[in-house]
DODOSE-111312 format. One record per residue: residue number from 1; residue in three letters; x, y, z of N, C-alpha, C, O, CB in turn. Coordinates in steps of 0.2 Angstrom, whole numbers, plus 5000, padded with zeros to 4 digits. Glycine has a CB too. Layout:
seq=NUM type=Ala n_c1=X n_c2=Y n_c3=Z ca_c1=X ca_c2=Y ca_c3=Z c_c1=X c_c2=Y c_c3=Z o_c1=X o_c2=Y o_c3=Z cb_c1=X cb_c2=Y cb_c3=Z
...
REM end
This chain:
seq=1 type=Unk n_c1=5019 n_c2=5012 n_c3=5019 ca_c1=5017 ca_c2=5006 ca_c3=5017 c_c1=5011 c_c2=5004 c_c3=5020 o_c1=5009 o_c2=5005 o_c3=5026 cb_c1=5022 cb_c2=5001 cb_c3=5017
seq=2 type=Unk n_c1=5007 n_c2=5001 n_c3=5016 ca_c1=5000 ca_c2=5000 ca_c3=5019 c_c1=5003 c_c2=4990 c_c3=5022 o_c1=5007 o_c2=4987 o_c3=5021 cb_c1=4991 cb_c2=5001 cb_c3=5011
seq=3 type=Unk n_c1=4996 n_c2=4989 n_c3=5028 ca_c1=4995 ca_c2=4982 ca_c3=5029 c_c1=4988 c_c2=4979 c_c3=5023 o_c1=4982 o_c2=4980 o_c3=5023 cb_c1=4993 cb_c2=4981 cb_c3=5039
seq=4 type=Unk n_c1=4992 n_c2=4975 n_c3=5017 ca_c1=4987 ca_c2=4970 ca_c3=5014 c_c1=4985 c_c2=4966 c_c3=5017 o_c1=4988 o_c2=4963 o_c3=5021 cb_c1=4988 cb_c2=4968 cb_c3=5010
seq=5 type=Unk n_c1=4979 n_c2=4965 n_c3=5014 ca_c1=4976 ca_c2=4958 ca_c3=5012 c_c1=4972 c_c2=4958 c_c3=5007 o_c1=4967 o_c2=4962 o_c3=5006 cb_c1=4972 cb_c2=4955 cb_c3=5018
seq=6 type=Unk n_c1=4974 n_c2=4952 n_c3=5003 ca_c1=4971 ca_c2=4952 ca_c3=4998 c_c1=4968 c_c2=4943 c_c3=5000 o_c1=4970 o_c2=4938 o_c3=5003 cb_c1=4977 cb_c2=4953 cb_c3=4991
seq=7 type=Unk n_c1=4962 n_c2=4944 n_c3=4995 ca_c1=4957 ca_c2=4939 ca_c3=4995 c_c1=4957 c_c2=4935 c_c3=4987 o_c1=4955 o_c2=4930 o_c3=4986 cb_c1=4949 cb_c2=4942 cb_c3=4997
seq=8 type=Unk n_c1=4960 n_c2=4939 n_c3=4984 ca_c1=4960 ca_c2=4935 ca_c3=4979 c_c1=4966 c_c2=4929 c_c3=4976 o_c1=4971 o_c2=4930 o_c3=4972 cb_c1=4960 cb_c2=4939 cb_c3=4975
seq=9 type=Unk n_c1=4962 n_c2=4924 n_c3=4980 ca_c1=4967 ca_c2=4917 ca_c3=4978 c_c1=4970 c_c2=4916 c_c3=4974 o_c1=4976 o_c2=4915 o_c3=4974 cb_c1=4964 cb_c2=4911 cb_c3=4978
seq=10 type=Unk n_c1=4967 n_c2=4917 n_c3=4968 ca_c1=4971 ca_c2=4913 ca_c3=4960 c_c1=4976 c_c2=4917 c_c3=4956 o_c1=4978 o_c2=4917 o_c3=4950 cb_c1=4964 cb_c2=4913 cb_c3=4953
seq=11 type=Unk n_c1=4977 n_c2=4922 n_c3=4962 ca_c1=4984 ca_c2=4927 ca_c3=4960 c_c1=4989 c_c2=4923 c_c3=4959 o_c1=4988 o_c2=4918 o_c3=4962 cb_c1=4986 cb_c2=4932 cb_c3=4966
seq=12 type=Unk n_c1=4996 n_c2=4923 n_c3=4955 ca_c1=5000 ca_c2=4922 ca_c3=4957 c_c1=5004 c_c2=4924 c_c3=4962 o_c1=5007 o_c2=4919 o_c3=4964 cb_c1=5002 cb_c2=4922 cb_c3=4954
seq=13 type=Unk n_c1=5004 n_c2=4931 n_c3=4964 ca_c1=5010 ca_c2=4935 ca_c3=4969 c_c1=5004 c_c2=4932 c_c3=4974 o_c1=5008 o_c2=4932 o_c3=4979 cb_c1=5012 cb_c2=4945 cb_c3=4968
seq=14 type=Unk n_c1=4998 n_c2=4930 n_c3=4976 ca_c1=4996 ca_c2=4927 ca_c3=4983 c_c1=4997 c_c2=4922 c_c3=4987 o_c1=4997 o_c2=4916 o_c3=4984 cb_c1=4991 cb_c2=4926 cb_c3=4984
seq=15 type=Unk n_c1=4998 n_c2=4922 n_c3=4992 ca_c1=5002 ca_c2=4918 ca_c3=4996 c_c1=4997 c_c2=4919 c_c3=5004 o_c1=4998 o_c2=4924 o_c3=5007 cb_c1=5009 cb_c2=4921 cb_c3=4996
seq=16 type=Unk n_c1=4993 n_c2=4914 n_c3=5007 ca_c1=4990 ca_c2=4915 ca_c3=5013 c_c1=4987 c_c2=4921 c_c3=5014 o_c1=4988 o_c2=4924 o_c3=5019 cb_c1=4995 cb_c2=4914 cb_c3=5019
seq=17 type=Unk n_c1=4983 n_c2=4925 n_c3=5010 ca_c1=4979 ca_c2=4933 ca_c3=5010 c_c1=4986 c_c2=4938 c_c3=5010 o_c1=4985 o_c2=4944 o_c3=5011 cb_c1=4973 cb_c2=4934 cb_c3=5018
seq=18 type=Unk n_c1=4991 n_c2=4935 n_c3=5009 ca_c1=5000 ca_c2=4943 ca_c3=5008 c_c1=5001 c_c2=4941 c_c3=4999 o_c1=5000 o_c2=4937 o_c3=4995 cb_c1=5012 cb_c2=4939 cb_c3=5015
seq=19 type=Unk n_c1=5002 n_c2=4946 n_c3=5000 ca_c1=5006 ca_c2=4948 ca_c3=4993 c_c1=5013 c_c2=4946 c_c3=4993 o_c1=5017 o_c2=4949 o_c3=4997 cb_c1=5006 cb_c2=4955 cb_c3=4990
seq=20 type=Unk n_c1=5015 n_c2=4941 n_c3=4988 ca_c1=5022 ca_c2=4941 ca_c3=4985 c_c1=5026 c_c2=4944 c_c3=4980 o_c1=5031 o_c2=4942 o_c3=4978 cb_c1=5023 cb_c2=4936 cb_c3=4983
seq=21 type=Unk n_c1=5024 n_c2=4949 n_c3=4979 ca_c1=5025 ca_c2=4954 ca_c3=4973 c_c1=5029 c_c2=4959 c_c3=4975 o_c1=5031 o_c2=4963 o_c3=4971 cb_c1=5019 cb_c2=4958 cb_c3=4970
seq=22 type=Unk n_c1=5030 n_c2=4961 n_c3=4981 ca_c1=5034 ca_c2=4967 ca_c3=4983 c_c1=5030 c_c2=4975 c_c3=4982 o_c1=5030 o_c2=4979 o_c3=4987 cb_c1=5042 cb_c2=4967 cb_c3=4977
seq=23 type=Unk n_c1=5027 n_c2=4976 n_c3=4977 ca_c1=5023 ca_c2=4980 ca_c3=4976 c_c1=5018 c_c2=4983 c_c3=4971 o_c1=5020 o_c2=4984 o_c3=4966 cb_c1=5026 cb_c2=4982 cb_c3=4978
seq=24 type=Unk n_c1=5011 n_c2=4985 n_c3=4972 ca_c1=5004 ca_c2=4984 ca_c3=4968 c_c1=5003 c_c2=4989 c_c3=4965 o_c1=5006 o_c2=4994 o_c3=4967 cb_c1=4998 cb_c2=4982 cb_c3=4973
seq=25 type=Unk n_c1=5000 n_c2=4990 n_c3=4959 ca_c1=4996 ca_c2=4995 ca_c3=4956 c_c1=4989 c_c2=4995 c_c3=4957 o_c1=4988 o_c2=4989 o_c3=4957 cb_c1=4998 cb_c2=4996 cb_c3=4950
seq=26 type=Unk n_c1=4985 n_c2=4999 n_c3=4958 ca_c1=4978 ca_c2=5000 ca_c3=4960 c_c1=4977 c_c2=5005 c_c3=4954 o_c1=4980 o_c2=5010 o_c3=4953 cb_c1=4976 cb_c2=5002 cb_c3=4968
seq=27 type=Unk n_c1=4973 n_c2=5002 n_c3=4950 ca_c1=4970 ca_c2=5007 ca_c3=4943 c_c1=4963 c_c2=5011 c_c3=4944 o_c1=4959 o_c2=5008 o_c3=4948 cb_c1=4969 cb_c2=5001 cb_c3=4936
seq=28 type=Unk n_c1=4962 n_c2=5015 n_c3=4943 ca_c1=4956 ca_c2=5017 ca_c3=4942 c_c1=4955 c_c2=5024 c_c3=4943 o_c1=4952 o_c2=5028 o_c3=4947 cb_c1=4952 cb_c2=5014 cb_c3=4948
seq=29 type=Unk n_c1=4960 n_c2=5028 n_c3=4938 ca_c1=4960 ca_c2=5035 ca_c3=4938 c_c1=4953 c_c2=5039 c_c3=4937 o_c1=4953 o_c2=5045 o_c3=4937 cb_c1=4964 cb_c2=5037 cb_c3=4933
seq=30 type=Unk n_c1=4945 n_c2=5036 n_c3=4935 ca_c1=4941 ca_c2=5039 ca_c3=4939 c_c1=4935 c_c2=5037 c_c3=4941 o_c1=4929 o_c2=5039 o_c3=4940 cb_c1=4940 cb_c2=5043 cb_c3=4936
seq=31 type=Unk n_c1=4938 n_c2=5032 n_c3=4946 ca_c1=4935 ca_c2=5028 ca_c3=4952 c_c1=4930 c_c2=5031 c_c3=4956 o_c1=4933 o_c2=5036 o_c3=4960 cb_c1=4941 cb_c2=5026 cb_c3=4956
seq=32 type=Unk n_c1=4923 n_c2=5030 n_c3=4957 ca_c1=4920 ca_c2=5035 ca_c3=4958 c_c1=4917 c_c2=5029 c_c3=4968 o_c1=4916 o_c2=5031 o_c3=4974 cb_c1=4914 cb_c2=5037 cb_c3=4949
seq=33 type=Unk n_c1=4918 n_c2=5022 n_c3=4964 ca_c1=4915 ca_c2=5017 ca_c3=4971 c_c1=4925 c_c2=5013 c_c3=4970 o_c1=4931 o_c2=5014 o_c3=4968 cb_c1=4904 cb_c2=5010 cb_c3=4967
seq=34 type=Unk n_c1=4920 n_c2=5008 n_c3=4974 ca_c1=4926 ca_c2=5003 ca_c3=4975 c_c1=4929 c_c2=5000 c_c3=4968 o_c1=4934 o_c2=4998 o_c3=4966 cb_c1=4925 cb_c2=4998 cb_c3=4980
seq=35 type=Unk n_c1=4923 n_c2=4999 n_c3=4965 ca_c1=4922 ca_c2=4994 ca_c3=4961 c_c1=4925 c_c2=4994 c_c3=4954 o_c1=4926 o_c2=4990 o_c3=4949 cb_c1=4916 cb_c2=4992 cb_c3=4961
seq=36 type=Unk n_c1=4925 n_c2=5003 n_c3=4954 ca_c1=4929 ca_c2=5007 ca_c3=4949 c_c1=4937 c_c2=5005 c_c3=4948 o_c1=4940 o_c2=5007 o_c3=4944 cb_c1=4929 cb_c2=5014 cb_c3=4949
seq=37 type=Unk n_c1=4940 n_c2=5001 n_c3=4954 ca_c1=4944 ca_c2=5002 ca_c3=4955 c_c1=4948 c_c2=4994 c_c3=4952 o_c1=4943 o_c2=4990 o_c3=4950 cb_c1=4945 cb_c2=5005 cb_c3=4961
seq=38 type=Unk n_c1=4954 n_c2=4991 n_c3=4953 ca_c1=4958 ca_c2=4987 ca_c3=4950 c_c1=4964 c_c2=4986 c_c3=4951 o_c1=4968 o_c2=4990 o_c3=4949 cb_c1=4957 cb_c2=4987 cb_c3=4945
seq=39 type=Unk n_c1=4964 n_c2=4979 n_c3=4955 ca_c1=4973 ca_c2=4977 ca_c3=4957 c_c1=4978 c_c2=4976 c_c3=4948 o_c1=4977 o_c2=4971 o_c3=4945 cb_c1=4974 cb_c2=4967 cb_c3=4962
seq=40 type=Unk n_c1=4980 n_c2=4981 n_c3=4946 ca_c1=4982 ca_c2=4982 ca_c3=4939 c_c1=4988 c_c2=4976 c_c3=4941 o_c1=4990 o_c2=4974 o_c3=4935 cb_c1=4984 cb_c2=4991 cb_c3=4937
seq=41 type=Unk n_c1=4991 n_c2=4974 n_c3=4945 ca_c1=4997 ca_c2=4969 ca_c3=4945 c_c1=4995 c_c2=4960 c_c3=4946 o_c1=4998 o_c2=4955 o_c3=4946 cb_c1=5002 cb_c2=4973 cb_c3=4952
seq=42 type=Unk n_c1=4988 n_c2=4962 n_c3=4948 ca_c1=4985 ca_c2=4953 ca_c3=4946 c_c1=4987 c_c2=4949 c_c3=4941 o_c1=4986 o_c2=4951 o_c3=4935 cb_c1=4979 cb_c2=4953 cb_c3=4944
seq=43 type=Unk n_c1=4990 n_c2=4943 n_c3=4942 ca_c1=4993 ca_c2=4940 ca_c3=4936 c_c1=4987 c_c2=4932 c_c3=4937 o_c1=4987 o_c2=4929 o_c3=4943 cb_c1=5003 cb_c2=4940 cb_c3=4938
seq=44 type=Unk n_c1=4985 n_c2=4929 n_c3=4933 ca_c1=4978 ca_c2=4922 ca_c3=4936 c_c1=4986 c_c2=4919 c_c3=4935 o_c1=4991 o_c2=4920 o_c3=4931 cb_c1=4968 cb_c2=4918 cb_c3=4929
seq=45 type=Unk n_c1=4983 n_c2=4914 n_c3=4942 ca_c1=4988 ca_c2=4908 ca_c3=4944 c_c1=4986 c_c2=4903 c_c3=4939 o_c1=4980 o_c2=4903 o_c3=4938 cb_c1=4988 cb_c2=4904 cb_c3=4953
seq=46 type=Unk n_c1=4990 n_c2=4899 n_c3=4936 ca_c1=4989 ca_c2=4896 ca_c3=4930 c_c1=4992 c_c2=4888 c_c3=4932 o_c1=4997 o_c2=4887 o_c3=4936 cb_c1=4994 cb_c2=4901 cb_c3=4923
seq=47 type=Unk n_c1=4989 n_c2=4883 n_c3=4930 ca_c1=4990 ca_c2=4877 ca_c3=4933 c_c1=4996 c_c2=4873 c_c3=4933 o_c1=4999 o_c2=4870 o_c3=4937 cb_c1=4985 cb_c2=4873 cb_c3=4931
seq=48 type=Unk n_c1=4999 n_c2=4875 n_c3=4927 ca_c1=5006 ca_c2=4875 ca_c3=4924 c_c1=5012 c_c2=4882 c_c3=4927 o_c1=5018 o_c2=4883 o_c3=4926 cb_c1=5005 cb_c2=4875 cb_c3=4916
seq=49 type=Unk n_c1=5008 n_c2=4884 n_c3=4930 ca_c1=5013 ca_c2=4889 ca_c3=4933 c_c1=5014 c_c2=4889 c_c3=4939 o_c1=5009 o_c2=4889 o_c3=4942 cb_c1=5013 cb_c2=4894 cb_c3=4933
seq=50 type=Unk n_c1=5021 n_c2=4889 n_c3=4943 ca_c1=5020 ca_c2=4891 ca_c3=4949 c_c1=5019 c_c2=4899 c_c3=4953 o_c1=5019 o_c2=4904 o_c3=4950 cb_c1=5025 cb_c2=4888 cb_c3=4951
seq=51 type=Unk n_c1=5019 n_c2=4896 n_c3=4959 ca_c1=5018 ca_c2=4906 ca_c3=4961 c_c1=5026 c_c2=4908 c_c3=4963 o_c1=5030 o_c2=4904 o_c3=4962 cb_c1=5013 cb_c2=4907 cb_c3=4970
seq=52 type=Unk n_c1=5027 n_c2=4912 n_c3=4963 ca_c1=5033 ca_c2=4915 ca_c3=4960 c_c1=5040 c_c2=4916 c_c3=4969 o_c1=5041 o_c2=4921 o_c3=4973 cb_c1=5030 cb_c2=4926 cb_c3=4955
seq=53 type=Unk n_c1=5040 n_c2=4911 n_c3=4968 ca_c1=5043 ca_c2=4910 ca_c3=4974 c_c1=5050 c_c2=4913 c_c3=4976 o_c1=5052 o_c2=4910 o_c3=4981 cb_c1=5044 cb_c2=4903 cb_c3=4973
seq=54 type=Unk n_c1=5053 n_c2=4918 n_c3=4974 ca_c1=5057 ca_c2=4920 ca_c3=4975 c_c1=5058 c_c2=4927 c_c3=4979 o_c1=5063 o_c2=4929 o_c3=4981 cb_c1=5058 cb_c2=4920 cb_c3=4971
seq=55 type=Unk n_c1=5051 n_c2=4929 n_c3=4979 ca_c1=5045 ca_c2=4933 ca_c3=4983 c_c1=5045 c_c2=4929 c_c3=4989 o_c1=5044 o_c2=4923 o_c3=4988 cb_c1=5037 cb_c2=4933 cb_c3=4980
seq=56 type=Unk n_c1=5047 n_c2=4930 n_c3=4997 ca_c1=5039 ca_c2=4929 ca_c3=5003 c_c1=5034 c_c2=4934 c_c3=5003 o_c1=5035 o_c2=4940 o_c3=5000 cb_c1=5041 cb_c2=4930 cb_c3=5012
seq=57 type=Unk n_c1=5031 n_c2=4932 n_c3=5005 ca_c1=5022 ca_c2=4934 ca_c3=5007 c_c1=5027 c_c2=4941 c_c3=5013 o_c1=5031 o_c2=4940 o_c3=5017 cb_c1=5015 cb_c2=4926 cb_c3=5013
seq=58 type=Unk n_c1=5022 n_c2=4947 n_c3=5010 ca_c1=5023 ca_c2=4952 ca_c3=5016 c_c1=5016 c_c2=4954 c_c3=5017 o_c1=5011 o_c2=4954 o_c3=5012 cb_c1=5029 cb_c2=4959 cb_c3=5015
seq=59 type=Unk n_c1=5015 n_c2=4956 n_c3=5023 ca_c1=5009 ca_c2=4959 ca_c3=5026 c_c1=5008 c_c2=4967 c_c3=5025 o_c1=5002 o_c2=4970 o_c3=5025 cb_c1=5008 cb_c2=4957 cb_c3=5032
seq=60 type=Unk n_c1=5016 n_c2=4970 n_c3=5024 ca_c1=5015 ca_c2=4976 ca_c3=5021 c_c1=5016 c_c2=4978 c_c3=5015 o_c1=5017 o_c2=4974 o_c3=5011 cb_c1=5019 cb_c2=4979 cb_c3=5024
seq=61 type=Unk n_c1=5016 n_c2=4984 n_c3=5012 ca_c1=5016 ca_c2=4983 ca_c3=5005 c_c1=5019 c_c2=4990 c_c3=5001 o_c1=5015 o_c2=4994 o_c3=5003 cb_c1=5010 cb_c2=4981 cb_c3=5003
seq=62 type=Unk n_c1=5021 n_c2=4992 n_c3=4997 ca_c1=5020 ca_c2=4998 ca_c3=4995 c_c1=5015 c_c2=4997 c_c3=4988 o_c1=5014 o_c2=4992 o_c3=4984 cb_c1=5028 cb_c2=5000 cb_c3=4993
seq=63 type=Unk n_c1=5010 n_c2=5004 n_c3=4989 ca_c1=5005 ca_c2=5003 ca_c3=4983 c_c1=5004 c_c2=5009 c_c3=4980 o_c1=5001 o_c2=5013 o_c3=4984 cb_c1=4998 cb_c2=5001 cb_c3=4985
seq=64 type=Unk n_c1=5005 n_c2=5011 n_c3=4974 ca_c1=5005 ca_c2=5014 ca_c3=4970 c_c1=4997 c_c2=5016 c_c3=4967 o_c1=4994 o_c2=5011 o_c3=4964 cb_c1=5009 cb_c2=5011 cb_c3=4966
seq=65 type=Unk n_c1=4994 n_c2=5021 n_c3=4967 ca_c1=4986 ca_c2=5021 ca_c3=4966 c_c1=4983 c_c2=5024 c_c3=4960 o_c1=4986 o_c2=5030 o_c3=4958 cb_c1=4982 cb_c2=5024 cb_c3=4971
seq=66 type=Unk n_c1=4980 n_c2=5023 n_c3=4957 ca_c1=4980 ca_c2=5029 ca_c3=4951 c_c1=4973 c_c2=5034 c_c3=4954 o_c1=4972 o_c2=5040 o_c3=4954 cb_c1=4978 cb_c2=5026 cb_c3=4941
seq=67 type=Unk n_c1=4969 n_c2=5028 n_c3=4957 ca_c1=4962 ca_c2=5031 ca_c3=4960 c_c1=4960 c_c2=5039 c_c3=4964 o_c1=4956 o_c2=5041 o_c3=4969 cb_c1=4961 cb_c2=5026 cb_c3=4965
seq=68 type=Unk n_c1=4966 n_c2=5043 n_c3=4958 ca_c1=4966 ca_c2=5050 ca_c3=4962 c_c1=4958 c_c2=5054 c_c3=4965 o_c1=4958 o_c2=5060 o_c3=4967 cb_c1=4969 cb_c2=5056 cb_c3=4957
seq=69 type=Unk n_c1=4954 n_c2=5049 n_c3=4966 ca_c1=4947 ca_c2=5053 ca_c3=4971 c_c1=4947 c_c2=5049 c_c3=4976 o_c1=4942 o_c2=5048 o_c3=4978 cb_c1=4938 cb_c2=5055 cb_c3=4967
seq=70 type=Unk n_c1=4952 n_c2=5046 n_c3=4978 ca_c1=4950 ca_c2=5041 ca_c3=4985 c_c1=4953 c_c2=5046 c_c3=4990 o_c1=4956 o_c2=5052 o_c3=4989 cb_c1=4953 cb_c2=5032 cb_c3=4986
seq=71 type=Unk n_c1=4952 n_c2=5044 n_c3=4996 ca_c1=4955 ca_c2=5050 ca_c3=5002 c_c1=4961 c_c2=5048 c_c3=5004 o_c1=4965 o_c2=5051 o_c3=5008 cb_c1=4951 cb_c2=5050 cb_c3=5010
seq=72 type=Unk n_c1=4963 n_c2=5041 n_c3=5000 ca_c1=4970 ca_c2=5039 ca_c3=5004 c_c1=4974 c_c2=5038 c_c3=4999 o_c1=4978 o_c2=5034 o_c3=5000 cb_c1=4970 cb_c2=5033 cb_c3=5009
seq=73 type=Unk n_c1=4973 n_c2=5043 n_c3=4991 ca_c1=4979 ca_c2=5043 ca_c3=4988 c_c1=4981 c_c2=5050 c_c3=4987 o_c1=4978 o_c2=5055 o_c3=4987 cb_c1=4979 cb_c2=5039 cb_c3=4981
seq=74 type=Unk n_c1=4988 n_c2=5050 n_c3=4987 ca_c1=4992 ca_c2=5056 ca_c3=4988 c_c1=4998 c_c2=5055 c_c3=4984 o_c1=5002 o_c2=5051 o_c3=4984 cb_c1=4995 cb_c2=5058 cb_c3=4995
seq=75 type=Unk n_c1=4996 n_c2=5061 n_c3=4979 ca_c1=5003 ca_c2=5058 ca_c3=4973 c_c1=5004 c_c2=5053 c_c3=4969 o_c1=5008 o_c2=5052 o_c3=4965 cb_c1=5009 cb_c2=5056 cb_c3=4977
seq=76 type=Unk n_c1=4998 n_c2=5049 n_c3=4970 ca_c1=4997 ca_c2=5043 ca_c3=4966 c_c1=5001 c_c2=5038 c_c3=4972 o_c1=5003 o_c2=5032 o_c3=4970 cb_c1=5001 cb_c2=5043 cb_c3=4957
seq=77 type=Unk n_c1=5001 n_c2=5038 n_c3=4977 ca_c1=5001 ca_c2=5034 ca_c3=4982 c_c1=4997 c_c2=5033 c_c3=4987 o_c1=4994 o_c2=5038 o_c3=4990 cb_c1=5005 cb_c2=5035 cb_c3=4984
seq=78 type=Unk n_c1=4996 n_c2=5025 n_c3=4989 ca_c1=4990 ca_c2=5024 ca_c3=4995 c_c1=4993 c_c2=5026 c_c3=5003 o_c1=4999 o_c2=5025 o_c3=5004 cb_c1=4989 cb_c2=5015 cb_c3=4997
seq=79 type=Unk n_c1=4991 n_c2=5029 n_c3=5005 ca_c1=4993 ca_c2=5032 ca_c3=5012 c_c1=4987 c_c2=5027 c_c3=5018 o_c1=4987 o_c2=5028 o_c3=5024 cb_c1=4992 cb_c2=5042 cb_c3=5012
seq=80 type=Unk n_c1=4984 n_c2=5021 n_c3=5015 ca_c1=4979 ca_c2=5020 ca_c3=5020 c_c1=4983 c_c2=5015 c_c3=5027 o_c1=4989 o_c2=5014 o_c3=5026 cb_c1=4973 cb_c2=5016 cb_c3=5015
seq=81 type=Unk n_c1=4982 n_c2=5014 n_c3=5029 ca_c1=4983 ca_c2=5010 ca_c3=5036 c_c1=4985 c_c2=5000 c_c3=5035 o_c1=4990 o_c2=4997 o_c3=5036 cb_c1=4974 cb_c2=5010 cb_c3=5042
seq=82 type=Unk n_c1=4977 n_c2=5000 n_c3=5032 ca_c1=4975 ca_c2=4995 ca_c3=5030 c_c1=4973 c_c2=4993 c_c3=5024 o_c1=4968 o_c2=4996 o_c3=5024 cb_c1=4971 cb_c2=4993 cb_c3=5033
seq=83 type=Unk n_c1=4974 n_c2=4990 n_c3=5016 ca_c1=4971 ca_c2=4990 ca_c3=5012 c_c1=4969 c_c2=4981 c_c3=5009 o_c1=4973 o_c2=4977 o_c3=5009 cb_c1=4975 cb_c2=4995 cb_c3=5008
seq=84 type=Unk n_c1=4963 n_c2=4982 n_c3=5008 ca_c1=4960 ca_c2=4975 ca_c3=5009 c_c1=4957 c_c2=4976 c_c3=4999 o_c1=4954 o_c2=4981 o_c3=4996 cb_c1=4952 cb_c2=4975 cb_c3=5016
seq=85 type=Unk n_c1=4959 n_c2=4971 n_c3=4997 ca_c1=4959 ca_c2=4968 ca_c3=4988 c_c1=4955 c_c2=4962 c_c3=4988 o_c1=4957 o_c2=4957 o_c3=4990 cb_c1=4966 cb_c2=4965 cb_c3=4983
seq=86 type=Unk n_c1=4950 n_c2=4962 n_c3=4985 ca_c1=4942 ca_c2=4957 ca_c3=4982 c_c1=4943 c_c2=4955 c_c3=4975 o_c1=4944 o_c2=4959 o_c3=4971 cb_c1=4934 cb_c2=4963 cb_c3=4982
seq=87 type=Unk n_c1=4942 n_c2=4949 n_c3=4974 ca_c1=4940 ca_c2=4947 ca_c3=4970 c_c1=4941 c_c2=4941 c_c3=4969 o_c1=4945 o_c2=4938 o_c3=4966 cb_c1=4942 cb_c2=4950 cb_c3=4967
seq=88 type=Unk n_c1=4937 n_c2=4938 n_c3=4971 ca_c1=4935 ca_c2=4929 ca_c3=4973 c_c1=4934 c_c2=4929 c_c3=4965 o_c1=4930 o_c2=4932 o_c3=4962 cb_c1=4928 cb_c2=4926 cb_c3=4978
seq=89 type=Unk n_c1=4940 n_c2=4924 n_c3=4961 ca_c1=4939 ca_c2=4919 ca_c3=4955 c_c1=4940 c_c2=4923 c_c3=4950 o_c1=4939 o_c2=4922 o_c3=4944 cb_c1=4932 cb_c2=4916 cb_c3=4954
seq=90 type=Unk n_c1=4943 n_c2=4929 n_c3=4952 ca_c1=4946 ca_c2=4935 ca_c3=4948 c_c1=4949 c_c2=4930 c_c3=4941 o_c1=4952 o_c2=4925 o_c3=4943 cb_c1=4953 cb_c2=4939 cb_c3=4953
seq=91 type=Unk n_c1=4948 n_c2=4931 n_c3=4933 ca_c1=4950 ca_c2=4928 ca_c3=4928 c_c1=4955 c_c2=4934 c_c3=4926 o_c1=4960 o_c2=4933 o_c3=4924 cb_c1=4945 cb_c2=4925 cb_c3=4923
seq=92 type=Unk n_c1=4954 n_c2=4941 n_c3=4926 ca_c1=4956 ca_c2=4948 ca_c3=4923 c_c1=4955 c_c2=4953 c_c3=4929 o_c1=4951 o_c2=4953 o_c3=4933 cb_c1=4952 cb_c2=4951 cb_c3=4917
seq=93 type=Unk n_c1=4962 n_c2=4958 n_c3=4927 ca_c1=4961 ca_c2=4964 ca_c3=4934 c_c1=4956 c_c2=4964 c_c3=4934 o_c1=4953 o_c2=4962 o_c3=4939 cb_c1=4963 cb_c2=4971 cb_c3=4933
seq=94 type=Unk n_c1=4951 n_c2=4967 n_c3=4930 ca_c1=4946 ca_c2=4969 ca_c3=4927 c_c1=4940 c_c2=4967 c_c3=4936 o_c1=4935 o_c2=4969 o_c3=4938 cb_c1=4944 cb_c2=4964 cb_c3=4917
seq=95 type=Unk n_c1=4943 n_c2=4962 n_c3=4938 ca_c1=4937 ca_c2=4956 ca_c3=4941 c_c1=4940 c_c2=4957 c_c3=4949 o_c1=4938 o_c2=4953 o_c3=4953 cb_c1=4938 cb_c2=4947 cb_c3=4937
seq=96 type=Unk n_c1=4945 n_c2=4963 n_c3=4950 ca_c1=4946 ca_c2=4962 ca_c3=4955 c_c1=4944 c_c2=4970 c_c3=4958 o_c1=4942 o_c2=4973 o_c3=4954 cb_c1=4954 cb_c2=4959 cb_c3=4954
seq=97 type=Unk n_c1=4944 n_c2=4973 n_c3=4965 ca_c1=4944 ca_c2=4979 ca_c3=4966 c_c1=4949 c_c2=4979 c_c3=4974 o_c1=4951 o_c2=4975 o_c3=4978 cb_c1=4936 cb_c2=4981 cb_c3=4966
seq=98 type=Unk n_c1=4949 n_c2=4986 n_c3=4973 ca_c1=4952 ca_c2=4990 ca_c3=4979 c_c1=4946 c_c2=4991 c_c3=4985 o_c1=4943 o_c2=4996 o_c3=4985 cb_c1=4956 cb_c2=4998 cb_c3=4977
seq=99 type=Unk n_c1=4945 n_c2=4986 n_c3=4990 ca_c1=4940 ca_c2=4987 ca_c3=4994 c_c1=4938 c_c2=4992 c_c3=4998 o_c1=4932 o_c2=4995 o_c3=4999 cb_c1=4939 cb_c2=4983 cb_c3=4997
seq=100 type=Unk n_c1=4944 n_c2=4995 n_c3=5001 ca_c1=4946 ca_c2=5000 ca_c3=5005 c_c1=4947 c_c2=5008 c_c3=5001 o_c1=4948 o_c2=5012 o_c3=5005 cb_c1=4952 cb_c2=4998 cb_c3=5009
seq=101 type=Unk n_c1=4945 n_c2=5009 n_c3=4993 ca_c1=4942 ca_c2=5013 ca_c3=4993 c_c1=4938 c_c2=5017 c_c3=4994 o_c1=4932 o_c2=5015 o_c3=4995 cb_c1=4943 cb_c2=5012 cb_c3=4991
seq=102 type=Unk n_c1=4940 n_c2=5023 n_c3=4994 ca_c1=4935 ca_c2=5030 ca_c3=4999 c_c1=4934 c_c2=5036 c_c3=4995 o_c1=4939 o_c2=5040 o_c3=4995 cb_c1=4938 cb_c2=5033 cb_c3=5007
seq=103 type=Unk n_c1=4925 n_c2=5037 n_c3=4990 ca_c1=4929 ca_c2=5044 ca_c3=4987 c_c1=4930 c_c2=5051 c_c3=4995 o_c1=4928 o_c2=5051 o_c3=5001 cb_c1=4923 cb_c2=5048 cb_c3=4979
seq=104 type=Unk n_c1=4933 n_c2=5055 n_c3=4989 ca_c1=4934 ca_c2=5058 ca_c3=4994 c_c1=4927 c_c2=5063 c_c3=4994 o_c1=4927 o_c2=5067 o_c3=4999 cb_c1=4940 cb_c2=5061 cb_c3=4993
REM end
């Protein structure tokens, strides 16, 4: 399990830069930069919704990757240390990335 942090506020599963989700998909089966890539489990916090409280915030995480040319997936899993998620004002995955992607 990697240590997250995610920067993208308007998440539902965000909570203080941790994920409340239990655990993330990273899309980008052929992710060539960071930016190819995509928190596939972003859900936009919606004003009428709350954040999903049933969840705490963990700093660790399990992460599922599809980004099979980075150095730190194996199996379709993140093996990285630390994994850091961008996307200030994120409206769609589309708008979000896996920062700590690395090709290989």
């Amino acid at each position: 399990m990697a240590e997250l942090k995610c920067a993208v506020e308007n998440c539902m599963y965000n909570n203080s830069d941790c994920c409340c989700k239990g655990d993330i998909m990273v899309g980008g089966m052929r992710a060539c930069t960071c930016d190819d890539t995509c928190c596939e489990s972003f859900r936009e916090q919606k004003a009428d919704r709350m954040t999903n409280a049933t969840e705490h915030p963990c700093r660790t995480i399990s992460i599922d990757c599809e980004a099979v040319k980075c150095v730190y997936n194996t199996n379709y899993k993140c093996y990285a240390d630390h994994v850091d998620i961008k996307g200030c004002g994120a409206n769609d995955c589309r708008e979000t990335a896996c920062a700590t992607f690395k090709e290989r």
